[in-house]
C-alpha positions in Angstrom: 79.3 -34.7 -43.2 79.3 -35.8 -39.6 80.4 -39.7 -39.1 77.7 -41.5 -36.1 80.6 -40.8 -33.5 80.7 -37.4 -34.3 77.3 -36.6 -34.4 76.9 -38.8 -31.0 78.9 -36.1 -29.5 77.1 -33.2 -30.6 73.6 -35.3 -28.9 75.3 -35.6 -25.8 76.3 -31.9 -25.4 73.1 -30.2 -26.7 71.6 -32.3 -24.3 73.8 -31.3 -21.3 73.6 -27.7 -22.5 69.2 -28.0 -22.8 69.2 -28.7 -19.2 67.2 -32.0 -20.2 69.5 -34.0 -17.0 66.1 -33.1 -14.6 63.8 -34.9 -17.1 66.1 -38.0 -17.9 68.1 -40.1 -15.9 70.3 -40.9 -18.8 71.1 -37.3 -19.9 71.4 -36.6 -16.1 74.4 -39.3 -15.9 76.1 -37.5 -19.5 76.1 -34.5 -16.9 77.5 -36.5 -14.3 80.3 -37.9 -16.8 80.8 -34.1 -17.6 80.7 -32.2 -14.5 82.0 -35.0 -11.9 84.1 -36.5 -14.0 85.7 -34.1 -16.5 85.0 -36.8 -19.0 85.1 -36.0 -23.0 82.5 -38.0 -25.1 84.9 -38.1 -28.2 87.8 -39.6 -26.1 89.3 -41.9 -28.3 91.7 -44.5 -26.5 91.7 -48.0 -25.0 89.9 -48.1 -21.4 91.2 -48.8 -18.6 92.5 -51.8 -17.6 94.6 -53.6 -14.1 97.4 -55.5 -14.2 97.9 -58.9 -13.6 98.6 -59.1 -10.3 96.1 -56.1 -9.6 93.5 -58.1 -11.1 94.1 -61.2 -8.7 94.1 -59.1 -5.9 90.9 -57.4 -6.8 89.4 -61.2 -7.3 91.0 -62.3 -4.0 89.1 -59.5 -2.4 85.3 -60.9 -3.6 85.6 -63.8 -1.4 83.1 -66.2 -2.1 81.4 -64.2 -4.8 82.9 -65.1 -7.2 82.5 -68.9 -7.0 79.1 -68.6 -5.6 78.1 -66.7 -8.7 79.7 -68.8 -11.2 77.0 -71.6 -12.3 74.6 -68.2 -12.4 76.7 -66.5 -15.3 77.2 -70.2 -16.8 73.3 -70.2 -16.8 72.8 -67.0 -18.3 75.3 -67.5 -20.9 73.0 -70.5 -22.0 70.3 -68.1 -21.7 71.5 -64.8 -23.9 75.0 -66.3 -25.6 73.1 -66.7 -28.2 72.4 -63.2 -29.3 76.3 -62.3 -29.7 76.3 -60.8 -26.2 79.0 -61.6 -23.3 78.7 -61.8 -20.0 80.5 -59.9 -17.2 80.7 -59.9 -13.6 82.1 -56.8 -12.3 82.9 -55.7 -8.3 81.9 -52.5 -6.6 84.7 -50.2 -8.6 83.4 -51.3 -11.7 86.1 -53.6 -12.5 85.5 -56.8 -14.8 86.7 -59.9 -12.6 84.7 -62.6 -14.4 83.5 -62.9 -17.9 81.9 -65.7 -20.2 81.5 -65.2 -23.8 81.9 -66.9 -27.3 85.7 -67.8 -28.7 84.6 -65.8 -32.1 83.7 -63.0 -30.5 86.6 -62.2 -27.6 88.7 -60.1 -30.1 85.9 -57.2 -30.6 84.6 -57.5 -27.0 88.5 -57.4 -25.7 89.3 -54.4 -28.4 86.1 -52.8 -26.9 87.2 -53.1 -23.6 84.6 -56.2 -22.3 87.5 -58.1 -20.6 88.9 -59.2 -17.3 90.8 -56.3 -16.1 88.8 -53.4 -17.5 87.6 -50.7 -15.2 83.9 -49.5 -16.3 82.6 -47.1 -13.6 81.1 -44.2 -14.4 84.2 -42.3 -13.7 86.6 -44.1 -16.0 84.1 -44.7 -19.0 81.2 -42.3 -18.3 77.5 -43.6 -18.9 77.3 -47.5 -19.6 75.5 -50.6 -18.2 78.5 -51.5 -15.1 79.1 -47.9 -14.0 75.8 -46.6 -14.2 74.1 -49.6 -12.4 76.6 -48.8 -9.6 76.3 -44.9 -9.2 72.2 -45.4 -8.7 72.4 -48.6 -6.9 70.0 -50.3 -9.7 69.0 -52.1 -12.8 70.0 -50.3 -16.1 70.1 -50.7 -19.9 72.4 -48.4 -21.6 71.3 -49.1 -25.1 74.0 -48.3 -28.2 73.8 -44.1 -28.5 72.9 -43.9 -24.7 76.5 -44.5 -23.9 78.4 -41.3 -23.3 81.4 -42.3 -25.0 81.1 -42.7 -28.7 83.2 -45.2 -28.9 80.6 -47.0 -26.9 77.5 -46.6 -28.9 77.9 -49.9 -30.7 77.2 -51.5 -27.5 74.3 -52.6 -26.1 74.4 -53.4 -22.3 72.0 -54.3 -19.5 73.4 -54.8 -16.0 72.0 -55.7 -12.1 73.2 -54.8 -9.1 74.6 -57.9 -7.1 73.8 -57.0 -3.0 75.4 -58.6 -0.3 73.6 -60.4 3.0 73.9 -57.5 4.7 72.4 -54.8 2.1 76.2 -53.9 0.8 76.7 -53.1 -3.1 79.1 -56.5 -4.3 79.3 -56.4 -7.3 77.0 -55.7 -10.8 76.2 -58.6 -13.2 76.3 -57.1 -16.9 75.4 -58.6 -20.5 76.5 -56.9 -23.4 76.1 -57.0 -27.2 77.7 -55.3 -30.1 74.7 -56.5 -32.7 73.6 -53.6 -34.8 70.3 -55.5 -35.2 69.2 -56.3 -31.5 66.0 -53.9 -30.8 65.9 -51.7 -27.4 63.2 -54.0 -26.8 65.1 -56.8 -26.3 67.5 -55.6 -24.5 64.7 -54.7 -22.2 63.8 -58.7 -21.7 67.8 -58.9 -21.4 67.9 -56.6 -18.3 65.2 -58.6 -16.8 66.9 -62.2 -17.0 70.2 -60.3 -15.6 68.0 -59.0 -12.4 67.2 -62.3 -11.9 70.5 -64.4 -12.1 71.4 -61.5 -9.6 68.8 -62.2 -7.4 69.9 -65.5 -7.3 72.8 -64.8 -6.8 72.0 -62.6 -3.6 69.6 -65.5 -2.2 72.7 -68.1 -2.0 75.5 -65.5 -0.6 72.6 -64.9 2.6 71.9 -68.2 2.5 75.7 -69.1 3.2 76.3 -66.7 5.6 73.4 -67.3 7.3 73.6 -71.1 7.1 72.9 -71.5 10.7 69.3 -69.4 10.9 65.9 -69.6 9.4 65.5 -67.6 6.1 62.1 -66.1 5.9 60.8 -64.2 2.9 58.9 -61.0 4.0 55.3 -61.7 3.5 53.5 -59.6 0.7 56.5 -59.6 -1.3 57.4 -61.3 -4.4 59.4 -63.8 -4.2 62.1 -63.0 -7.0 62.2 -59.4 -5.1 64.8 -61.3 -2.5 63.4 -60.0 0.2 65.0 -62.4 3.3 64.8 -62.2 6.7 67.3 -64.4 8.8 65.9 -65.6 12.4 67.6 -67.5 14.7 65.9 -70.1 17.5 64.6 -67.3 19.6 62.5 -65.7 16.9 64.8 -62.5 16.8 66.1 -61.2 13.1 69.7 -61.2 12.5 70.1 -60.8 9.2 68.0 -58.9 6.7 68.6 -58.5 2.6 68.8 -55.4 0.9 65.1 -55.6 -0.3 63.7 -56.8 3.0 65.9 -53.5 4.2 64.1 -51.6 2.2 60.5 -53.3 2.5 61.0 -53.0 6.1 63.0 -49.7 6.9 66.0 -51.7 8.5 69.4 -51.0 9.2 72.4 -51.6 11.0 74.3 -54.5 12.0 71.2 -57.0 13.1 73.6 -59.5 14.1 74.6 -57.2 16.7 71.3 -55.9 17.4 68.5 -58.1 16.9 64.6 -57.5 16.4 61.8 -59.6 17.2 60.7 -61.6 14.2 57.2 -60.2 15.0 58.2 -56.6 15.8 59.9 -56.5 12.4 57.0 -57.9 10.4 54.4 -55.6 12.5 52.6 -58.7 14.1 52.1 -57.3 17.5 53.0 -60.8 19.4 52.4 -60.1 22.8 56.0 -60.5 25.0 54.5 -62.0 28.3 55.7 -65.4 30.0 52.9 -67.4 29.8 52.5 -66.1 26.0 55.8 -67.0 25.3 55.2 -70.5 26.9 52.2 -71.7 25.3 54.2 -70.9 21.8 56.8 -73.1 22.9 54.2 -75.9 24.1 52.6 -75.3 20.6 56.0 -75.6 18.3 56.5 -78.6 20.4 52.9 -80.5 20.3 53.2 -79.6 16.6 56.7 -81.1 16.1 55.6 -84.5 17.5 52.2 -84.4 15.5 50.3 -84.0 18.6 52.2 -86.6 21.0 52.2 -85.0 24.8 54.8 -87.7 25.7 57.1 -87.3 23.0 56.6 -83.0 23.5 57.2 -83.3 27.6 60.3 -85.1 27.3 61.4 -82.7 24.3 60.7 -80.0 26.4 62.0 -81.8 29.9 59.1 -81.8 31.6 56.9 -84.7 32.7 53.9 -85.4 31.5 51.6 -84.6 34.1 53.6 -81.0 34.0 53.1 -80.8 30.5 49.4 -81.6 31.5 48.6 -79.4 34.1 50.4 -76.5 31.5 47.9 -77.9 28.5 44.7 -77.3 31.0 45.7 -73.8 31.3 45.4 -72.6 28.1 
């Protein structure tokens, strides 16, 4: 009689075998954990995990990630501690740096490898929440048997890409459970709670590093998408989100090359001088509710200049 592990591993190579990788994403990443990877799903074993010193180094190297994402986990962990789960904040290489979980639990989530340290990607541990969220650049669940590794499929994890101000992968925010009882449904609502505290996340690292510029959320969008513009005080876009990237086919390095706010956003704003001026005149007539003195000497102009400009609009 074959034991669930067993049996796990006969799933996962009929299913390589049936060619069923170009009709499922998950079957497609068992391929990829077979064929990239040379990865077994019976591998039995403890995963891999850094050293001490590695670990530090590996934390040094998030910069202000990790405390910038730190009252996020401890919100989350208020959120979904309660259904046995833990919490862990991994980096681009799929290595847990950050964790939260209850005291009760850290023996079986440290035995099955949910612990600071622990290397996840999809190279080193096949199909799971961390390494799969990082080799398609998106949300995932990886729910118990959907693991590739059957020493996995007791697990039940959903994890979110963390992206960084300039449309870089950071880092992946994952929660995972060991309960036997928790329905794929739920771990559905899970995965949608985690995309959110990373959103949040990605909203206060652009928000620090562009502390000096305007964040504008790209019209149309919704707002827990993330997608941010950054403008400075000539109207020109330095700094863009991933989703705003993506909403608005950007790239490069905007701080190096900036866009007009209203090329970017398809607006159309005319570029001539006198267009240009009778903007400024507005911003500054609107700044002083209306006060010509108050908007001629912000603009350092007299008054009967800022006149004679008024009269030919």
């Amino acid at each position: 009689m074959q034991t669930p592990a067993s049996q796990h591993v006969t799933r996962v190579e009929s299913a390589i075998r049936s060619g069923q990788a170009a009709r499922s994403t998950i079957a497609a990443s068992w391929a990829r954990s077979v064929a990239l990877y040379r990865l077994d799903p019976a591998a039995a074993g403890q995963a891999n995990r850094l050293t001490a010193s590695e670990l530090a180094l590996a934390r040094e190297r998030m910069g202000a990630l990790l405390p910038t994402a730190a009252p996020h986990l401890d919100r989350l962990f208020q959120t979904v501690g309660g259904l046995g789960g833990c919490i862990v904040l991994a980096d681009a290489e799929g290595v847990a740096l950050d964790r939260r979980g209850h005291a009760g639990d850290d023996g079986d989530f440290q035995a099955a490898g949910l612990w600071t340290g622990t290397a996840w990607s999809e190279a080193r541990a096949g199909t799971n929440g961390i390494g799969t969220c990082l080799a398609e650049a998106r949300a995932v669940t990886i729910h118990r048997d959907q693991h590739f590794l059957a020493r996995n499929i007791g697990l039940s994890c959903s994890s979110a890409p963390v992206f960084g101000p300039e449309g870089d992968l950071m880092a992946v925010i994952d929660v995972s459970t060991a309960r036997a009882d928790l329905p794929e449904a739920v771990s559905g609502l899970i995965g949608a709670t985690v995309s959110e505290a990373a959103r949040r996340v990605e909203a206060d690292l652009f928000g620090q590093v562009f502390h000096r510029a305007r964040v504008v959320l790209v019209p149309g969008t919704d707002r827990a998408v993330g997608a941010m513009l950054a403008v400075d005080a000539q109207d020109l876009v330095i700094g863009a989100s991933r989703a705003a990237r993506q909403q608005l086919n950007l790239s490069g390095n905007l701080a190096l090359s900036p866009r007009p706010l209203a090329d970017v956003l398809g607006q159309g704003a005319a570029d001539g001088f006198e267009d240009a001026e009778r903007a400024v005149i507005a911003r500054a007539l609107a700044r002083t509710n209306g006060n010509i003195s108050a908007a001629a000497r912000a603009l350092g102009l007299s008054r009967a200049t800022l006149h004679r400009k008024l009269d030919r609009r």
